[in-house]
N, CA, C and O atoms as a GROMACS GRO file, in nm:
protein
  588
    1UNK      N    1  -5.390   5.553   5.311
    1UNK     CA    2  -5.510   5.471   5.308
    1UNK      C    3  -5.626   5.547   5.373
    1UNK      O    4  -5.744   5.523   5.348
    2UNK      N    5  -5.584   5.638   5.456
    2UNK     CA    6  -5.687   5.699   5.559
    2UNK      C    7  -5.730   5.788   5.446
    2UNK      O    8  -5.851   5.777   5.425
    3UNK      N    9  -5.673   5.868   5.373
    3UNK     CA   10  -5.680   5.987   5.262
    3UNK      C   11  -5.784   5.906   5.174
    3UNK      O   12  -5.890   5.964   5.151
    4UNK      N   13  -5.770   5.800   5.131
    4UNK     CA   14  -5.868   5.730   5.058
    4UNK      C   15  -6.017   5.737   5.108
    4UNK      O   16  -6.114   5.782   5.047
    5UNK      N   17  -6.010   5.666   5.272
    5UNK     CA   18  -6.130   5.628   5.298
    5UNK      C   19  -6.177   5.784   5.361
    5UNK      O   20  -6.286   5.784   5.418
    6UNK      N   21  -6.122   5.881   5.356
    6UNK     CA   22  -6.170   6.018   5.376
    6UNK      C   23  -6.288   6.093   5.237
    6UNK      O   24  -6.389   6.163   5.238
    7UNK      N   25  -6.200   6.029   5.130
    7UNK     CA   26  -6.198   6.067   5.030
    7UNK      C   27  -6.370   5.995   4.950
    7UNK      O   28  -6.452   6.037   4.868
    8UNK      N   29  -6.355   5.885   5.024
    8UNK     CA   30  -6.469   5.792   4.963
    8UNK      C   31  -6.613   5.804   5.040
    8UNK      O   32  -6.719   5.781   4.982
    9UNK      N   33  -6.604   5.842   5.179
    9UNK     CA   34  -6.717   5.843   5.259
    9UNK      C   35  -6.805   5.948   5.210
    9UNK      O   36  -6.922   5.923   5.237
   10UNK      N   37  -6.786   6.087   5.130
   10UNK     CA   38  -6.889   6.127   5.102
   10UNK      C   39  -6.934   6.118   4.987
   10UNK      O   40  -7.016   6.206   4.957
   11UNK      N   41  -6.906   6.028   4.897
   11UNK     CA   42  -6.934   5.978   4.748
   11UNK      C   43  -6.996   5.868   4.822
   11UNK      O   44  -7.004   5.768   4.751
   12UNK      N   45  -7.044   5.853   4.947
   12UNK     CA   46  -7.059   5.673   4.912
   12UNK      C   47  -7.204   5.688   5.010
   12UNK      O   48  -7.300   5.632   4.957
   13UNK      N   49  -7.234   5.755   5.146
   13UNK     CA   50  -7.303   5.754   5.240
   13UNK      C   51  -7.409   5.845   5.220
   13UNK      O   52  -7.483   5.866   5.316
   14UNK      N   53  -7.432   5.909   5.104
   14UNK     CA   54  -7.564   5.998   5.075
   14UNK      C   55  -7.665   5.833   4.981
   14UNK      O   56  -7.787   5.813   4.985
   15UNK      N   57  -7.569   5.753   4.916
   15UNK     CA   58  -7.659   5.653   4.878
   15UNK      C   59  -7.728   5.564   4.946
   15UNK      O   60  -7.794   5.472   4.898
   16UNK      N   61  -7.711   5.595   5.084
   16UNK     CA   62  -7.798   5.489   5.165
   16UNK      C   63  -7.887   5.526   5.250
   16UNK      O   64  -7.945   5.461   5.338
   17UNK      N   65  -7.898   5.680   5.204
   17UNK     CA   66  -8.017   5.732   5.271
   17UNK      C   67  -8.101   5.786   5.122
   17UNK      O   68  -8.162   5.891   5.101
   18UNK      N   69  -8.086   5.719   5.070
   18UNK     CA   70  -8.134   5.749   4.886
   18UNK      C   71  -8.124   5.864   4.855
   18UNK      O   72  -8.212   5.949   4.866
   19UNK      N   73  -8.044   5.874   4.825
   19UNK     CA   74  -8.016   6.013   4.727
   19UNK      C   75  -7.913   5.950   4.608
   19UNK      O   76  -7.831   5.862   4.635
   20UNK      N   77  -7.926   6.001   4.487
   20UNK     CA   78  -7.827   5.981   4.367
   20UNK      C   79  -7.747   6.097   4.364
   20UNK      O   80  -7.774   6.214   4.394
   21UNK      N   81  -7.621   6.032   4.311
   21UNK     CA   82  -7.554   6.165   4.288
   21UNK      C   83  -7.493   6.187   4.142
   21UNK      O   84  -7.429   6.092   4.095
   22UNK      N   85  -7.504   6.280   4.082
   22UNK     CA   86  -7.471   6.317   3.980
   22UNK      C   87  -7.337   6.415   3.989
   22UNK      O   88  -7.298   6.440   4.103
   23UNK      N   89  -7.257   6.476   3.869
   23UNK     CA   90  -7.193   6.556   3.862
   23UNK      C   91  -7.235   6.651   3.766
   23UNK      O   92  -7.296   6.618   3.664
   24UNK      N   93  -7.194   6.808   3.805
   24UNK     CA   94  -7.267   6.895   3.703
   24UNK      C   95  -7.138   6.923   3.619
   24UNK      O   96  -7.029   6.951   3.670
   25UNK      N   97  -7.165   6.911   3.474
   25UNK     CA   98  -7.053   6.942   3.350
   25UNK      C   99  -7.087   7.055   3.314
   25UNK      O  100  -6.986   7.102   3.261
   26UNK      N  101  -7.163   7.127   3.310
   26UNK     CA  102  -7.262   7.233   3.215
   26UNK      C  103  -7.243   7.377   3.329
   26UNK      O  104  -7.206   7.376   3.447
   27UNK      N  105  -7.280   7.479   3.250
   27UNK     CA  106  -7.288   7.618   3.355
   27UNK      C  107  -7.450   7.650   3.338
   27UNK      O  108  -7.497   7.760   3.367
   28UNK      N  109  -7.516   7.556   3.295
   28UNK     CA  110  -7.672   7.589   3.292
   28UNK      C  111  -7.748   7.664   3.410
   28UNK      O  112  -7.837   7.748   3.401
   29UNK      N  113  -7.665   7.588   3.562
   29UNK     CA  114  -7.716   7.662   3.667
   29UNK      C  115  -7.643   7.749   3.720
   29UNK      O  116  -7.659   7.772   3.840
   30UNK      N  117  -7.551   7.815   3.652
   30UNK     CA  118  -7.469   7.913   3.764
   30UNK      C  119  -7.578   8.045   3.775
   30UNK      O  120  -7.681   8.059   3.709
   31UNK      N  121  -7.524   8.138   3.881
   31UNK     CA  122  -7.470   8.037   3.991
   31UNK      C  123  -7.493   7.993   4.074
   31UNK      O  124  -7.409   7.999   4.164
   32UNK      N  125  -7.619   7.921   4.100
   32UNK     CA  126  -7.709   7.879   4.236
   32UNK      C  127  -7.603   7.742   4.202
   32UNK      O  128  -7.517   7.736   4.290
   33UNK      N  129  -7.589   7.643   4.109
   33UNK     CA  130  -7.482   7.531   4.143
   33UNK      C  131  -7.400   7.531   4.053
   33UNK      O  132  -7.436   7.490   3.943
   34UNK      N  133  -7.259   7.581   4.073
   34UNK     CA  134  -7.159   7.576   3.973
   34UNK      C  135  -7.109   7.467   3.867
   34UNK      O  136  -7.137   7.352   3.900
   35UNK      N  137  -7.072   7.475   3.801
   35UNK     CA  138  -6.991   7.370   3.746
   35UNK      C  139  -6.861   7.282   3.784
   35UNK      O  140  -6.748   7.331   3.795
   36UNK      N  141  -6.893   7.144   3.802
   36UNK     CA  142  -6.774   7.071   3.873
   36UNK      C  143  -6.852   7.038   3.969
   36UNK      O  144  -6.822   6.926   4.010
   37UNK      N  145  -6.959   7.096   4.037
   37UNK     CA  146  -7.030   7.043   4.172
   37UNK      C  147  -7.079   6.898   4.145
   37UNK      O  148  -7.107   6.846   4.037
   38UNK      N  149  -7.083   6.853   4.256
   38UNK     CA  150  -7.165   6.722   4.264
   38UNK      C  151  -7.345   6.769   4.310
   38UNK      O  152  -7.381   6.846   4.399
   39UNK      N  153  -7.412   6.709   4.232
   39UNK     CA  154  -7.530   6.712   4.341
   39UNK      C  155  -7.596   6.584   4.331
   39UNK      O  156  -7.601   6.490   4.252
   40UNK      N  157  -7.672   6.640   4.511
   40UNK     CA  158  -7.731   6.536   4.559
   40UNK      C  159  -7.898   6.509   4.545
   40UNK      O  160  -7.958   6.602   4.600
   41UNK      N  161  -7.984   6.415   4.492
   41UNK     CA  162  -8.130   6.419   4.427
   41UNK      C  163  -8.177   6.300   4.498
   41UNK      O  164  -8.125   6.190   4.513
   42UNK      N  165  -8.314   6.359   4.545
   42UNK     CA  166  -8.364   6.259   4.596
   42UNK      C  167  -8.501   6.241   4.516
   42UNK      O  168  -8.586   6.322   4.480
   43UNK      N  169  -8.491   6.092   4.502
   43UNK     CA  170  -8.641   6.072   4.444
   43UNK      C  171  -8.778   6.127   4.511
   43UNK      O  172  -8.808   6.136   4.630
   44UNK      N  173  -8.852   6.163   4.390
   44UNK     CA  174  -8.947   6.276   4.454
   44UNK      C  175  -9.058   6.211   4.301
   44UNK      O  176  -9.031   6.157   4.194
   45UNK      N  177  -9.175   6.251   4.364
   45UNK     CA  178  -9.303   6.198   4.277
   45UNK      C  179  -9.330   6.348   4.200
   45UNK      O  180  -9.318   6.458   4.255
   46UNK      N  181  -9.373   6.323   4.044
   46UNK     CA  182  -9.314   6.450   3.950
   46UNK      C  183  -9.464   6.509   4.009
   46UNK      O  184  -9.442   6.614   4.070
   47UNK      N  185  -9.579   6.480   4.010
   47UNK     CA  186  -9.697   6.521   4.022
   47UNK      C  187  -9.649   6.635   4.167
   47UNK      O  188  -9.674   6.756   4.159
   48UNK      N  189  -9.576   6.572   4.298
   48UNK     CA  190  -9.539   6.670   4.408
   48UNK      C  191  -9.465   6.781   4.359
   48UNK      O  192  -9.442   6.845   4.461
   49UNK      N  193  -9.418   6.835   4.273
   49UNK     CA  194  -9.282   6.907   4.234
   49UNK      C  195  -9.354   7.058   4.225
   49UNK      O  196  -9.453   7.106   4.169
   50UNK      N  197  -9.286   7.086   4.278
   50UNK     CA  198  -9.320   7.239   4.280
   50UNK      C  199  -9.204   7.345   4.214
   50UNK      O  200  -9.081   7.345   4.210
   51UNK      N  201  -9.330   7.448   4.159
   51UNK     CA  202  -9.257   7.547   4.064
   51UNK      C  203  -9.076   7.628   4.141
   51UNK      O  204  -9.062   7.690   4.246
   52UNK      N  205  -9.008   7.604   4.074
   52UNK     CA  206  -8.908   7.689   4.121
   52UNK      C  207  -8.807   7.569   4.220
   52UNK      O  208  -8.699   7.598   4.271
   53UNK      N  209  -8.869   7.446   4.227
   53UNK     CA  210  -8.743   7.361   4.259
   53UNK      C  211  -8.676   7.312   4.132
   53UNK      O  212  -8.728   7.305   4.021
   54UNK      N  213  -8.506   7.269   4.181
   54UNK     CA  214  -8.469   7.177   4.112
   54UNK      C  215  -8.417   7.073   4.076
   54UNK      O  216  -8.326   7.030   4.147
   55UNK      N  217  -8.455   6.994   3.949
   55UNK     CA  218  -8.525   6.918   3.956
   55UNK      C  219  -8.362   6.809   3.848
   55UNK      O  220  -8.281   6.861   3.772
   56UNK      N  221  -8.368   6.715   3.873
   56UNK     CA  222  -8.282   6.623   3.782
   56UNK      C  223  -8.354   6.508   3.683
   56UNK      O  224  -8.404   6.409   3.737
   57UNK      N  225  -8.358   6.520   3.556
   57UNK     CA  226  -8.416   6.427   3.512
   57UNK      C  227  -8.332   6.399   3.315
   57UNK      O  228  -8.261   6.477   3.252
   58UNK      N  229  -8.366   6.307   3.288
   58UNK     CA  230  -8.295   6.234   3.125
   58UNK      C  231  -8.337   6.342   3.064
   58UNK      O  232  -8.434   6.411   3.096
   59UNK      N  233  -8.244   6.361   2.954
   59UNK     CA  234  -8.309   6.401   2.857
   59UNK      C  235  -8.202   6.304   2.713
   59UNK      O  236  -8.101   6.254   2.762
   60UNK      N  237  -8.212   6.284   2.599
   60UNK     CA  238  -8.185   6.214   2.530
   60UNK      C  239  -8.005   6.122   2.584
   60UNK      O  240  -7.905   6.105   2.516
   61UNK      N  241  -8.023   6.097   2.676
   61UNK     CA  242  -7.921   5.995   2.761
   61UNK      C  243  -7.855   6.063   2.818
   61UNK      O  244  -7.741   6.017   2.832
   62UNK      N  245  -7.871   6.164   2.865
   62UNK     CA  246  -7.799   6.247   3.011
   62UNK      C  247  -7.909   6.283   3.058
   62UNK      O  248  -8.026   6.281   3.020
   63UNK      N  249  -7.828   6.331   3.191
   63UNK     CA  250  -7.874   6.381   3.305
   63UNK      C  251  -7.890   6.520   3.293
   63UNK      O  252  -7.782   6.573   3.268
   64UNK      N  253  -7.987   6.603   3.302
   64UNK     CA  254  -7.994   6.745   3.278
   64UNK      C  255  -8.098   6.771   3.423
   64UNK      O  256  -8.205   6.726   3.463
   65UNK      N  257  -7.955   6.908   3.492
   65UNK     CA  258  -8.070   6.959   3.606
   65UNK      C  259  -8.095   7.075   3.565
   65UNK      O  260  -8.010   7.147   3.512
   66UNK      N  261  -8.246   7.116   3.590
   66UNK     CA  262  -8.266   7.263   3.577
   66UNK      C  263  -8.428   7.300   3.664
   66UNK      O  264  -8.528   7.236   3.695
   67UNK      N  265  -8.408   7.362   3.670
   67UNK     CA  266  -8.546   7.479   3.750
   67UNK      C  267  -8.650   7.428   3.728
   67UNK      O  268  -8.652   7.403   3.608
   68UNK      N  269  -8.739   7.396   3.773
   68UNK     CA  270  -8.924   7.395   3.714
   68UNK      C  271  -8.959   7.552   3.740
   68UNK      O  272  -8.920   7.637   3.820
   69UNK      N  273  -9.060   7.546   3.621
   69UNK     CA  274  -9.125   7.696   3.555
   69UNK      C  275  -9.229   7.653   3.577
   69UNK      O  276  -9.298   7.747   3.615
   70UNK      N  277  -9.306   7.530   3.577
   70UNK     CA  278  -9.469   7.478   3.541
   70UNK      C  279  -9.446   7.323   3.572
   70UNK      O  280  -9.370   7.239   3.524
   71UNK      N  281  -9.538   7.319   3.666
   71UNK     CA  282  -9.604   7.137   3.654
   71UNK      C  283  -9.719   7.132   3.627
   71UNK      O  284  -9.795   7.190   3.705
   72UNK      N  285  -9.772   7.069   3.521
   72UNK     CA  286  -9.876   7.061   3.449
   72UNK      C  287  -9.940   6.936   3.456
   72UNK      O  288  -9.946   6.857   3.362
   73UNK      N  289  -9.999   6.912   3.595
   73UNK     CA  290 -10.022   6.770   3.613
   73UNK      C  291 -10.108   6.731   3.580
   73UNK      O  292 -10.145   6.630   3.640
   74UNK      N  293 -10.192   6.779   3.473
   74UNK     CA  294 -10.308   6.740   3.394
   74UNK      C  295 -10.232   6.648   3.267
   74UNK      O  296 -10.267   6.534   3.238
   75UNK      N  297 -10.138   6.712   3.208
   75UNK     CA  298 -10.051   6.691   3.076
   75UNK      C  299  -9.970   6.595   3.134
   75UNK      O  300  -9.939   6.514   3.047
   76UNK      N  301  -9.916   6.563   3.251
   76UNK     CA  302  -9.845   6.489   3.290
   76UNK      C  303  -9.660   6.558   3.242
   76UNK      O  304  -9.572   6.481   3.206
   77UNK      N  305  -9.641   6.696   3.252
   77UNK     CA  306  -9.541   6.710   3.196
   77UNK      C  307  -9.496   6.854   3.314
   77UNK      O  308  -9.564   6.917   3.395
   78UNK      N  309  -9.316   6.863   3.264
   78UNK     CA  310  -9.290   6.967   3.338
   78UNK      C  311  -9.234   7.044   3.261
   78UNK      O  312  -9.164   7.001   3.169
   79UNK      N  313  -9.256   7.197   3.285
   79UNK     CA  314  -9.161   7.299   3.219
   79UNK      C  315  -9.057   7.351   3.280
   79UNK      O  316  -9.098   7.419   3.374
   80UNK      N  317  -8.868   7.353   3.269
   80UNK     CA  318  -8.773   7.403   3.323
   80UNK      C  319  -8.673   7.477   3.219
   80UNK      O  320  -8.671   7.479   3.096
   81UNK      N  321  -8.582   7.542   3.324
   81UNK     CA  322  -8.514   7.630   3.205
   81UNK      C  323  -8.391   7.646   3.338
   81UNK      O  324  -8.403   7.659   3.459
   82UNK      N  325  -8.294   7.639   3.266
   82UNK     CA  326  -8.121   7.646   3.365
   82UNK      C  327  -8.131   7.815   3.409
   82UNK      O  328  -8.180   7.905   3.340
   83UNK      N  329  -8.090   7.823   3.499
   83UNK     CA  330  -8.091   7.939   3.568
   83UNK      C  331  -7.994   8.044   3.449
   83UNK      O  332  -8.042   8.147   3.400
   84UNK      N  333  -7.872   8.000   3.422
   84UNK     CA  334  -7.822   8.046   3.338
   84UNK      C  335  -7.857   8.102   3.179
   84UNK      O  336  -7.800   8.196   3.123
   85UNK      N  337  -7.964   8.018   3.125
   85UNK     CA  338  -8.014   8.027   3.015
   85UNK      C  339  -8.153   8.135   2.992
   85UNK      O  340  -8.231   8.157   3.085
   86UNK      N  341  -8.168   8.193   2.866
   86UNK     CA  342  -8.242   8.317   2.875
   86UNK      C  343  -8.367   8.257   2.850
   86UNK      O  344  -8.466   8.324   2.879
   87UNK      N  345  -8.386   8.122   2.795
   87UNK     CA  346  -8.492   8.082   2.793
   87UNK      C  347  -8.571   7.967   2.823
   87UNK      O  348  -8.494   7.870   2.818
   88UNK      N  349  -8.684   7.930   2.852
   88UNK     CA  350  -8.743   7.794   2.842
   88UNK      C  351  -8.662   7.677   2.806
   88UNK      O  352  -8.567   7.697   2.731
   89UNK      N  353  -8.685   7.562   2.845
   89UNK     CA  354  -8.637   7.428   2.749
   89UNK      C  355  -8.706   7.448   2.672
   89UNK      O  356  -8.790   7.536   2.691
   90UNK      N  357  -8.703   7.384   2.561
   90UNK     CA  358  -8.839   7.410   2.422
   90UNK      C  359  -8.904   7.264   2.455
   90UNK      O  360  -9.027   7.262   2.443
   91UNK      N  361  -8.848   7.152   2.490
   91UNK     CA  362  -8.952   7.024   2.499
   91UNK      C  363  -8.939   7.017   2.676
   91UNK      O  364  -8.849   7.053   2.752
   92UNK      N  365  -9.080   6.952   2.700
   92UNK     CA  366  -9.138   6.966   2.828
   92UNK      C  367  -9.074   6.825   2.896
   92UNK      O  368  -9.078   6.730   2.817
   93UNK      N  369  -9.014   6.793   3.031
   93UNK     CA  370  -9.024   6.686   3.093
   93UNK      C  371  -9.167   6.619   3.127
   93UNK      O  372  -9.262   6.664   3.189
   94UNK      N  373  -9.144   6.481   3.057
   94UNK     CA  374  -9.187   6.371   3.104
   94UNK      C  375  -9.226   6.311   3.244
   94UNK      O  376  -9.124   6.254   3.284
   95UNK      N  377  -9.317   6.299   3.330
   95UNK     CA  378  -9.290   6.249   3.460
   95UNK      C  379  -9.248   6.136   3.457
   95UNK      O  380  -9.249   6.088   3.570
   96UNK      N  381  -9.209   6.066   3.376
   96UNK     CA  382  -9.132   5.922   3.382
   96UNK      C  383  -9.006   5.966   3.344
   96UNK      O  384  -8.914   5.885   3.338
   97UNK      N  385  -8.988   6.104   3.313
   97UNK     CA  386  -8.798   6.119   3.288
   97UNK      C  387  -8.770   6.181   3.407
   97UNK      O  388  -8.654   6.221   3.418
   98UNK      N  389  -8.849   6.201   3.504
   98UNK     CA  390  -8.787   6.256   3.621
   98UNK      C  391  -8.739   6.217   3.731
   98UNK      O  392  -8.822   6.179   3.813
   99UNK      N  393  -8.599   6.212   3.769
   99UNK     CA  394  -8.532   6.123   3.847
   99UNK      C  395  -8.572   6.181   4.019
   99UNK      O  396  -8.581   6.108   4.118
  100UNK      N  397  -8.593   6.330   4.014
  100UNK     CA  398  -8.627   6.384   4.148
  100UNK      C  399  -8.561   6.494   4.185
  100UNK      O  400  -8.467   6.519   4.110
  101UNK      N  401  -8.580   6.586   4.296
  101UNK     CA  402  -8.530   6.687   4.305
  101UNK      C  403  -8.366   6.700   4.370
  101UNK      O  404  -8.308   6.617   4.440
  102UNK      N  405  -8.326   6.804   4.334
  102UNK     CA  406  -8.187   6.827   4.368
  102UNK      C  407  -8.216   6.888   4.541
  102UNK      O  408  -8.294   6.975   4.580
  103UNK      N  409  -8.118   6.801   4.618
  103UNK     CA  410  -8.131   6.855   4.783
  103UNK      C  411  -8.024   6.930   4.806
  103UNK      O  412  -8.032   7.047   4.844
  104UNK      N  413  -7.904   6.862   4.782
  104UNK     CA  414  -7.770   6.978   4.810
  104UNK      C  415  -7.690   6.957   4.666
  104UNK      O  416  -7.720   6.894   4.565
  105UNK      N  417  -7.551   7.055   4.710
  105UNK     CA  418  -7.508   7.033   4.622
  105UNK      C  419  -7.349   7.055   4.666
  105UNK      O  420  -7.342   7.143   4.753
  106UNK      N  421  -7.223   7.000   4.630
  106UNK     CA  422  -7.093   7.015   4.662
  106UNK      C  423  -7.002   7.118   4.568
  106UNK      O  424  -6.905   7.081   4.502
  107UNK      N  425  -7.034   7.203   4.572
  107UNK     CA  426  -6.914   7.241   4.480
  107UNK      C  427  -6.740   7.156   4.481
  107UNK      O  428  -6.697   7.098   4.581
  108UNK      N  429  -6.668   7.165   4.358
  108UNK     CA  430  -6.569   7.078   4.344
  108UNK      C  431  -6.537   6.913   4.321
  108UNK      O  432  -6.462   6.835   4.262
  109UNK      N  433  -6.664   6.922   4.424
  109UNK     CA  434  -6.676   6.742   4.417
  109UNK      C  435  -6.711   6.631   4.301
  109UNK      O  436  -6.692   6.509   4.290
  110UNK      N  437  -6.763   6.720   4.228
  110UNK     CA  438  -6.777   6.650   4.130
  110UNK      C  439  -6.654   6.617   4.016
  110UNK      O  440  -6.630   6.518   3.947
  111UNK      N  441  -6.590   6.749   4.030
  111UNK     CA  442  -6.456   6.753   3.952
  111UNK      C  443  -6.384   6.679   4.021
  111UNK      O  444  -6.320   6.619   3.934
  112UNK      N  445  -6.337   6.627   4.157
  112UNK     CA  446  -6.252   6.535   4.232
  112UNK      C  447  -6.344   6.419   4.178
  112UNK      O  448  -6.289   6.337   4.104
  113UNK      N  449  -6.440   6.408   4.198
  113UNK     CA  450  -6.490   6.254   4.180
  113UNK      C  451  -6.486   6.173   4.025
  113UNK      O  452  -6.503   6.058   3.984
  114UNK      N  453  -6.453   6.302   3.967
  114UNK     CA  454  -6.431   6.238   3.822
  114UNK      C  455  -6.282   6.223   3.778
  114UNK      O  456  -6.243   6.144   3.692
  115UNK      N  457  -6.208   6.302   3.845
  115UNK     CA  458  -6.100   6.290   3.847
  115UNK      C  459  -6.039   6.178   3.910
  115UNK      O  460  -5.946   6.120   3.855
  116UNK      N  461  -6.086   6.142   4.025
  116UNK     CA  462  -6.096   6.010   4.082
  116UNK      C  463  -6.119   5.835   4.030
  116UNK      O  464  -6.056   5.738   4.072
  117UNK      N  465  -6.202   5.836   3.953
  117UNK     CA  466  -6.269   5.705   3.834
  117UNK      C  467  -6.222   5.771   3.714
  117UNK      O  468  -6.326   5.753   3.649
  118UNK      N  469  -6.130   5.846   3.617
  118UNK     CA  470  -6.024   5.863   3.551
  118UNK      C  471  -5.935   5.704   3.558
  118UNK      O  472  -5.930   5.614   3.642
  119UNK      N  473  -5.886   5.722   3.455
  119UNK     CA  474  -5.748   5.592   3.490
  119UNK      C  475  -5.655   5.656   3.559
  119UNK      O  476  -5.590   5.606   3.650
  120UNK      N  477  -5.640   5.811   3.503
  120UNK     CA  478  -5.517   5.825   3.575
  120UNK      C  479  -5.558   5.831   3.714
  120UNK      O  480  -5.475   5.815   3.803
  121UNK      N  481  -5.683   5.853   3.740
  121UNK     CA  482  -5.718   5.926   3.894
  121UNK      C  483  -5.687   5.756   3.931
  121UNK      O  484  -5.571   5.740   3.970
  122UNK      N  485  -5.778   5.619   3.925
  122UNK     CA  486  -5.740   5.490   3.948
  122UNK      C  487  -5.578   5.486   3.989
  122UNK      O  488  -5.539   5.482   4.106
  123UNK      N  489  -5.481   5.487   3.859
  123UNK     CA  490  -5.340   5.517   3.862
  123UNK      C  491  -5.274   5.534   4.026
  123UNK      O  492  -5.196   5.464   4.091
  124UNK      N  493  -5.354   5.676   4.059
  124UNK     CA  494  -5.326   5.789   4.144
  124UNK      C  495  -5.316   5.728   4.272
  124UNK      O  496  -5.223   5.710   4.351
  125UNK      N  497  -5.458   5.696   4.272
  125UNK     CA  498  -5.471   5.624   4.419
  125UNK      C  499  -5.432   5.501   4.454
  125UNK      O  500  -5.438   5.481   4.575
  126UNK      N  501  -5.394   5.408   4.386
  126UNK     CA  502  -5.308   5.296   4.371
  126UNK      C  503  -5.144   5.312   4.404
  126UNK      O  504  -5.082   5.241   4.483
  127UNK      N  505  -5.093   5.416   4.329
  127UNK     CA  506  -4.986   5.485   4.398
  127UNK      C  507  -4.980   5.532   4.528
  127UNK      O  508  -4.883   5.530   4.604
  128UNK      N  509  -5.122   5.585   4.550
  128UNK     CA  510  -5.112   5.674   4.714
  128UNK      C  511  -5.087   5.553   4.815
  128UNK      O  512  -4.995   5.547   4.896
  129UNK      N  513  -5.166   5.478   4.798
  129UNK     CA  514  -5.229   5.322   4.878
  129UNK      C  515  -5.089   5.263   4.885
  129UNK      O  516  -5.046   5.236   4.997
  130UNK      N  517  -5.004   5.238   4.763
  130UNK     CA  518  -4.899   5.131   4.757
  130UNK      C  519  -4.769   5.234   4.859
  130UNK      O  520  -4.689   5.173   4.931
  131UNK      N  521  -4.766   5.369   4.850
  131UNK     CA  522  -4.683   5.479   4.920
  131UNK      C  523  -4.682   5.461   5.068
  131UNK      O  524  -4.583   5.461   5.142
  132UNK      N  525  -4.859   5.439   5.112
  132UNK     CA  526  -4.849   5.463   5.263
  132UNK      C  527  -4.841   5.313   5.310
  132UNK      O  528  -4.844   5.281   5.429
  133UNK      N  529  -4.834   5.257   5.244
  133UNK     CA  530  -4.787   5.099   5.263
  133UNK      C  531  -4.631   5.109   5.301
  133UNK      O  532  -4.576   5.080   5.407
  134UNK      N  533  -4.582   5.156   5.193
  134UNK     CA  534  -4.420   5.117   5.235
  134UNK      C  535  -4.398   5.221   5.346
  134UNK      O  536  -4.343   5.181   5.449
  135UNK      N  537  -4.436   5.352   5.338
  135UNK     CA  538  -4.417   5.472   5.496
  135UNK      C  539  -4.415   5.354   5.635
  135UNK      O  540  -4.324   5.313   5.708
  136UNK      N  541  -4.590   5.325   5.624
  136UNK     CA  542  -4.619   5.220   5.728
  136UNK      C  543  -4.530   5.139   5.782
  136UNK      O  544  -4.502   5.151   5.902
  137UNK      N  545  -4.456   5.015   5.679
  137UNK     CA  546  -4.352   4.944   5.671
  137UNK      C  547  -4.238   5.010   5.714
  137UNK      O  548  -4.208   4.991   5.832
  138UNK      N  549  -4.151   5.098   5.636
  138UNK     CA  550  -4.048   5.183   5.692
  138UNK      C  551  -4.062   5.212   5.868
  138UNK      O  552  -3.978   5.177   5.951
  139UNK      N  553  -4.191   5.284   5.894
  139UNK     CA  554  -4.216   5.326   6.033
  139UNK      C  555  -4.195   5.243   6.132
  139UNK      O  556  -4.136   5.270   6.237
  140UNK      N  557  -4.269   5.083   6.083
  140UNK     CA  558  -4.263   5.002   6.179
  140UNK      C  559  -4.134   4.943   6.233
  140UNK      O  560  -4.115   4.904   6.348
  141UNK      N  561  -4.027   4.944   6.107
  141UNK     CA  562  -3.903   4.894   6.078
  141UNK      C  563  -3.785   4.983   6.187
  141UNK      O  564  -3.711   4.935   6.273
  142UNK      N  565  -3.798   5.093   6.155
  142UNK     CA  566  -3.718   5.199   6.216
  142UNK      C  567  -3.788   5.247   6.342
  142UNK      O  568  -3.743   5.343   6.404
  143UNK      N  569  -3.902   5.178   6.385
  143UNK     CA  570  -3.963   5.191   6.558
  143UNK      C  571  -3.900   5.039   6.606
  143UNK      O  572  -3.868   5.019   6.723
  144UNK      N  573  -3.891   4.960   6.526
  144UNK     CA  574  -3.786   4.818   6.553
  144UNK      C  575  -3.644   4.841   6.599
  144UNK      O  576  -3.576   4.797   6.692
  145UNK      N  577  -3.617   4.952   6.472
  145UNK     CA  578  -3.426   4.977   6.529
  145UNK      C  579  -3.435   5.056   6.610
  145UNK      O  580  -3.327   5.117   6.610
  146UNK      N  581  -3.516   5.105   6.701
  146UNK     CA  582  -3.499   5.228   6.776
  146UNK      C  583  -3.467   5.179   6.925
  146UNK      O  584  -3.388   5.225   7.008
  147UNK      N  585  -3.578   5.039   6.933
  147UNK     CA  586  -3.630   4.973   7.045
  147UNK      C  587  -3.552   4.869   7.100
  147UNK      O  588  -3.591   4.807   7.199
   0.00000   0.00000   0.00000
């Protein structure tokens, strides 16, 4: 049970100092943030954004993080490109698609955390939980016959 609530405190306590967290699927940013990382974004006003942070925002119903190249706060738009990639995005962010900048980032965590909200990962920890239940039980039982 302790493995659980070990497991849950840092998926859970970056949201209450506002930050979102995403998981990265893509190698767009290697390798400043690998793939499998979690990262952490805090809302940020697109007009503040400065060249060379990065930045998390929609693009046709995902989440895509990548670099700013240009804020063009006349146009109301931003230009980024994945560290990995040789070129530009070809369409510009929206300041209403921009969720805010990336602050840290976890490598692995994202791959545990998805692995985690999985059924089987659900499965998993339901097993772990129902395991240290009966240990617990056993322990208490056999500190009974001892005494």
């Amino acid at each position: 049970m302790l493995c659980v609530i070990i497991l849950l405190i840092p998926m859970s306590t970056p949201r209450l100092f506002g930050y979102d967290m995403y998981n990265v699927v893509s190698g767009s940013m290697e390798p400043a943030i690998p793939t499998g990382s979690m990262i952490f974004v805090k809302p940020a006003e697109a007009k503040n954004i400065a060249e060379g942070e990065v930045i998390a925002f929609y693009s046709g119903g995902s989440v895509v993080v990548h670099r700013v190249t240009n804020n063009n706060t006349v146009e109301g738009k931003i230009s980024t490109k994945g560290d990995a990639n040789a070129d530009e995005d070809f369409n510009s962010v929206l300041y209403k698609e921009v969720i805010g900048v990336v602050k840290y980032h976890v490598p692995y965590l994202g791959d545990v955390s998805s692995n985690l909200t999985s059924a089987f990962g659900k499965v998993y920890l339901l097993a772990l939980i129902i395991l240290g239940l009966l240990f617990h039980l056993l322990a208490v039982r056999l500190r009974a016959l001892l005494i």
